[in-house]
GUMIKE-53327 format. One line per 8 residues: number of its first residue (from 1); their letters; for each residue x, y, z of N, C-alpha, C, O. Coordinates in steps of 0.02 Angstrom, whole numbers, plus 50000, padded with zeros to 5 digits. Example, Ala and Ser with C-alpha at 12.3 -4.5 7.8 and 13.67 -1.06 7.14 Angstrom:
<nodes>
1	as	50660 49716 50390 50615 49775 50390 50660 49835 50390 50712 49834 50423 | 50642 49888 50354 50684 49947 50357 50645 50002 50394 50670 50057 50402
</nodes>
This chain:
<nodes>
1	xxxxxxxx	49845 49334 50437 49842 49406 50425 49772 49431 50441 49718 49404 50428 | 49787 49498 50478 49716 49498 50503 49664 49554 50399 49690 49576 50348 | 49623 49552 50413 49583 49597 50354 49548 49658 50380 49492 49672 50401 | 49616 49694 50367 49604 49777 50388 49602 49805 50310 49633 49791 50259 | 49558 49844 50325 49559 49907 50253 49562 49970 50267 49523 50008 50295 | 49623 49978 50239 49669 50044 50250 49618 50093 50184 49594 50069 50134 | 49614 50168 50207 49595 50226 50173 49651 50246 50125 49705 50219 50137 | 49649 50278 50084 49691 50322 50041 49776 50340 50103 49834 50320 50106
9	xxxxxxxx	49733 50389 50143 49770 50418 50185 49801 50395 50224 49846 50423 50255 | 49774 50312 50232 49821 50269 50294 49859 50250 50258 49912 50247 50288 | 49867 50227 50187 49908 50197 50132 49959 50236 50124 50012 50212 50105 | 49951 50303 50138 50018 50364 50137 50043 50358 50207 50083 50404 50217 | 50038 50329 50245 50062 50336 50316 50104 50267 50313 50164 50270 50327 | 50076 50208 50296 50083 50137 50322 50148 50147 50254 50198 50114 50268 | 50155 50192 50176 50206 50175 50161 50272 50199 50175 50327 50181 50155 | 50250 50254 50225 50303 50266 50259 50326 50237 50307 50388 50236 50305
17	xxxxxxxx	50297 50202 50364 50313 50163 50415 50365 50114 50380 50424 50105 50396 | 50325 50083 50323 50352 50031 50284 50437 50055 50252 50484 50017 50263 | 50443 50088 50234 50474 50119 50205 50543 50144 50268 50603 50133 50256 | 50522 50170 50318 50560 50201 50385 50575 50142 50429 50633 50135 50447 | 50521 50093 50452 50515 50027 50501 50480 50065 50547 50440 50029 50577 | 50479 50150 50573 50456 50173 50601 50470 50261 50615 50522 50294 50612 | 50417 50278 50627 50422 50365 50611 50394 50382 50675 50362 50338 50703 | 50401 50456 50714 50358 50496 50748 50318 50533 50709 50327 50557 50653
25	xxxxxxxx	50250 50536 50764 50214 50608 50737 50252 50656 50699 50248 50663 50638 | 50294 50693 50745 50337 50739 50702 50364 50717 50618 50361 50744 50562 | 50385 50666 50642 50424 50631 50575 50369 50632 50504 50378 50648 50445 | 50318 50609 50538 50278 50577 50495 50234 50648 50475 50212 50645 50417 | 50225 50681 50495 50186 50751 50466 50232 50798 50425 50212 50836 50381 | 50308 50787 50448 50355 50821 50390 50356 50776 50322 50352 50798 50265 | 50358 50743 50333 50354 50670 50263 50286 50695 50207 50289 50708 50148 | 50222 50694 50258 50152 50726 50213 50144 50764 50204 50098 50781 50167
33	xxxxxxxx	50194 50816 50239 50164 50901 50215 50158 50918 50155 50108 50945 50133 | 50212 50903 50122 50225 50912 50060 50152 50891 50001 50121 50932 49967 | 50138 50802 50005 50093 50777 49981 50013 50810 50007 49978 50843 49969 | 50000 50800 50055 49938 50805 50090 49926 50892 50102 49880 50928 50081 | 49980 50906 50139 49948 50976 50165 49927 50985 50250 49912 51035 50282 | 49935 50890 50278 49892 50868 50343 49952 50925 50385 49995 50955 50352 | 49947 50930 50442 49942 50956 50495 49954 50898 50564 49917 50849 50554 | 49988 50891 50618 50001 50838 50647 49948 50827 50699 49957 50780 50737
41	xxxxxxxx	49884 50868 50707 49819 50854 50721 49788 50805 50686 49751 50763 50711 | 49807 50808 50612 49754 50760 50560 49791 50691 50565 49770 50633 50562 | 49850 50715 50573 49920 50625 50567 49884 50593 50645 49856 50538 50647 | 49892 50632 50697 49860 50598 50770 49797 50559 50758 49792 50502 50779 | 49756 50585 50730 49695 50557 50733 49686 50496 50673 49646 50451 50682 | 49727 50500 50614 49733 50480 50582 49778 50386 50611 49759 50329 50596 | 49828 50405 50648 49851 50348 50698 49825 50323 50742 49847 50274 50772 | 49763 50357 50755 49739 50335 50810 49698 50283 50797 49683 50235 50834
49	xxxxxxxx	49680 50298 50736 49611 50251 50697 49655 50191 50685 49644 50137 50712 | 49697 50199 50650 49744 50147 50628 49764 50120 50664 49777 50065 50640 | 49783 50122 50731 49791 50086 50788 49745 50032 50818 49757 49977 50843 | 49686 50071 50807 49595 50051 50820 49592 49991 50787 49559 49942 50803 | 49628 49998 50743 49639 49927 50674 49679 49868 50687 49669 49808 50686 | 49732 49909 50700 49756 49870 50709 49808 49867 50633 49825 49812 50613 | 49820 49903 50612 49878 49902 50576 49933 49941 50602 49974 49941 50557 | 49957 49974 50652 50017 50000 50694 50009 50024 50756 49958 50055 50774
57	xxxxxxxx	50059 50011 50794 50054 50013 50862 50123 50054 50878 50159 50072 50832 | 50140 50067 50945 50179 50120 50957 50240 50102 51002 50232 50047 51029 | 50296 50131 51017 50330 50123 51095 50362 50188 51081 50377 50225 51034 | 50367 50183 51169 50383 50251 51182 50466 50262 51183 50508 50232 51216 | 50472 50312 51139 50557 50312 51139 50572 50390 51144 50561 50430 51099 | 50610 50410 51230 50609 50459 51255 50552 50505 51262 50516 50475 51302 | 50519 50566 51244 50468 50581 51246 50419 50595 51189 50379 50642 51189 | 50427 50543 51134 50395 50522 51093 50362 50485 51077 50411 50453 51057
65	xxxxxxxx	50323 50455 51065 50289 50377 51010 50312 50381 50948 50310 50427 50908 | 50339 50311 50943 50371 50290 50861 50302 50265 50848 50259 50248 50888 | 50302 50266 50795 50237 50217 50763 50281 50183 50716 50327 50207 50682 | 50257 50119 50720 50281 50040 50662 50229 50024 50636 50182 50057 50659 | 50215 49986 50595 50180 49956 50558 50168 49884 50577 50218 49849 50578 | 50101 49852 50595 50084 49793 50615 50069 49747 50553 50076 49687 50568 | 50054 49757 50500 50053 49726 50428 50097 49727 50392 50117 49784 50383 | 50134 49675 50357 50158 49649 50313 50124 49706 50244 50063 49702 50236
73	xxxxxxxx	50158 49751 50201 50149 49769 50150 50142 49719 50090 50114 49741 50039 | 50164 49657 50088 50178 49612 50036 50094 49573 50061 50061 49565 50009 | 50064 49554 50108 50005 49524 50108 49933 49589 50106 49880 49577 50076 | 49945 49651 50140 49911 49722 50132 49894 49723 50038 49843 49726 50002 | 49963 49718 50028 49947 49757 49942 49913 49687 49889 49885 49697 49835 | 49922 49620 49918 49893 49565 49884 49818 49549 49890 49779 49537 49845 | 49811 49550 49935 49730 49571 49967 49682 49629 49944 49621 49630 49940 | 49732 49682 49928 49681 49746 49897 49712 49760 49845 49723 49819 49834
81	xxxxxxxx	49734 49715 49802 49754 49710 49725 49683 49651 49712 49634 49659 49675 | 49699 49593 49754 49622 49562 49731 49567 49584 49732 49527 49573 49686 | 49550 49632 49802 49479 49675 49812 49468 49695 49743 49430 49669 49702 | 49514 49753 49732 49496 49777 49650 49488 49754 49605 49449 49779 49564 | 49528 49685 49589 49518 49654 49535 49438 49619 49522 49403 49608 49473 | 49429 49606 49615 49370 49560 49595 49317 49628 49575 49282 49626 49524 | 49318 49687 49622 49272 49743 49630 49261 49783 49548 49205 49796 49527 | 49314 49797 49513 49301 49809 49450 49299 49775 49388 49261 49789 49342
89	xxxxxxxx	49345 49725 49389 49362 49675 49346 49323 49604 49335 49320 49574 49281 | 49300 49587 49386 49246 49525 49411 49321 49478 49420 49322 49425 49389 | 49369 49492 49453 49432 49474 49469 49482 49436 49396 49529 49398 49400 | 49455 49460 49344 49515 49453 49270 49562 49503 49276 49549 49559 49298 | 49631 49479 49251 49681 49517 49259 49678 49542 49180 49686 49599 49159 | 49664 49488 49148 49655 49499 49071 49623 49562 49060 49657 49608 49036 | 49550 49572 49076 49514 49622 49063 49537 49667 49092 49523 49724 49074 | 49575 49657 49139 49613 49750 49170 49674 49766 49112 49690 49824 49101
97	xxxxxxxx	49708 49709 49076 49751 49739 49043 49722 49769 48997 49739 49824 48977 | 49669 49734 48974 49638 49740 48901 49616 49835 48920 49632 49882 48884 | 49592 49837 48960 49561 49894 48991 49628 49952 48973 49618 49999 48934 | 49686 49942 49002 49733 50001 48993 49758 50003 48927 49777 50054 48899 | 49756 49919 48893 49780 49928 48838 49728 49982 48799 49759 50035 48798 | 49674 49992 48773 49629 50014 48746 49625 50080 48785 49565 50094 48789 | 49656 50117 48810 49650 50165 48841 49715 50183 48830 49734 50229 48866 | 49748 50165 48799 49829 50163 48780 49876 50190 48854 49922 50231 48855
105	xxxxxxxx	49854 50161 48900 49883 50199 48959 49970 50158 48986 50010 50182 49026 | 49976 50089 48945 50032 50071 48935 50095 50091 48908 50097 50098 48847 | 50138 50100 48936 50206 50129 48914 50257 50067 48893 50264 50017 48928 | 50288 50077 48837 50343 50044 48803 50376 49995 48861 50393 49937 48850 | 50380 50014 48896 50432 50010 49004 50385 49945 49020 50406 49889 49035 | 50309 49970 49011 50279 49937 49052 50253 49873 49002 50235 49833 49045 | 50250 49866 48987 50227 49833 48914 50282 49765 48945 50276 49713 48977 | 50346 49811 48905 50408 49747 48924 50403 49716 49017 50389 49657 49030
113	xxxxxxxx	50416 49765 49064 50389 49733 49108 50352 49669 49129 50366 49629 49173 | 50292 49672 49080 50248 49626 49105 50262 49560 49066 50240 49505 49081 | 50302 49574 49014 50332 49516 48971 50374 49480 49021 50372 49418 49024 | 50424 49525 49071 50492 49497 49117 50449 49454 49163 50476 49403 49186 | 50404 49462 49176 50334 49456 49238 50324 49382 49223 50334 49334 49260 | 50294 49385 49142 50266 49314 49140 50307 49266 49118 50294 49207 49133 | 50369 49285 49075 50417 49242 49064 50432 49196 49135 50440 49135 49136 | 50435 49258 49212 50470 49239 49257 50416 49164 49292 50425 49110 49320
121	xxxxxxxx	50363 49206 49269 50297 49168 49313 50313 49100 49265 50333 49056 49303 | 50311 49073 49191 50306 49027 49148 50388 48979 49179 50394 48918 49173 | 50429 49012 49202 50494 48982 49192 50490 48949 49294 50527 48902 49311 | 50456 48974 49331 50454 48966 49390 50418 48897 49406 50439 48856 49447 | 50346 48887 49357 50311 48819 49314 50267 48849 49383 50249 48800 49415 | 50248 48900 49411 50210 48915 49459 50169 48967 49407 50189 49013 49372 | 50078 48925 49423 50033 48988 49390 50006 49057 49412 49988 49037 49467 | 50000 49082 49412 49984 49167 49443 49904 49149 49479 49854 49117 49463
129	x	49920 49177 49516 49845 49170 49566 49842 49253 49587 49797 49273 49623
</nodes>
């Protein structure tokens, strides 16, 4: 996997690709209008960079460009789940819970969640990395 770091704004694009397998300009500026406000000047340039990267590339289908996604979302979001962990956390998962717990930002949902999480992780006999 190559180590691209996607912006805020490429993360709204790439979860649509992800999400579609593949969108046009057009496509893809009706999708953000709503969120963003962008304009299909800001999505162009915005692909263009991302291309530069190398996280999506294009083919031409009739007189359009589809854009796809060249990254795997499942290795993208594991990679910049660790960045942060190591970047705020000194990479403890502990101290990030401890962090929301004490900030009470946990919900009843999420709480149990993370119980289904580690039961699954303890019963798999695989440790969490």
């Amino acid at each position: 996997m190559t180590n691209v770091n996607l912006s805020d704004g490429e993360w709204k694009i790439m979860n649509i690709l992800w999400e579609r397998e593949c969108a046009t300009i057009t496509e893809l500026t009706a999708a953000l209008q709503e969120d963003t406000g962008w304009d299909k000047h800001i999505v162009i340039t915005m692909l263009n960079r991302m291309e530069k990267k190398g996280a999506v590339a294009f083919r031409i289908k009739g007189r359009a460009k589809q854009f796809y996604p060249l990254l795997l979302k499942s290795e993208v979001s594991i990679r910049e789940t660790k960045g942060f962990l190591d970047k705020v956390y000194r990479g403890s998962i502990g101290m990030m819970v401890n962090a929301m717990v004490e900030d009470k930002a946990l919900t009843r949902e999420d709480i149990e969640e993370l119980y289904r999480i580690l039961e699954q992780a303890e019963t798999t006999g695989e440790e969490c990395k």
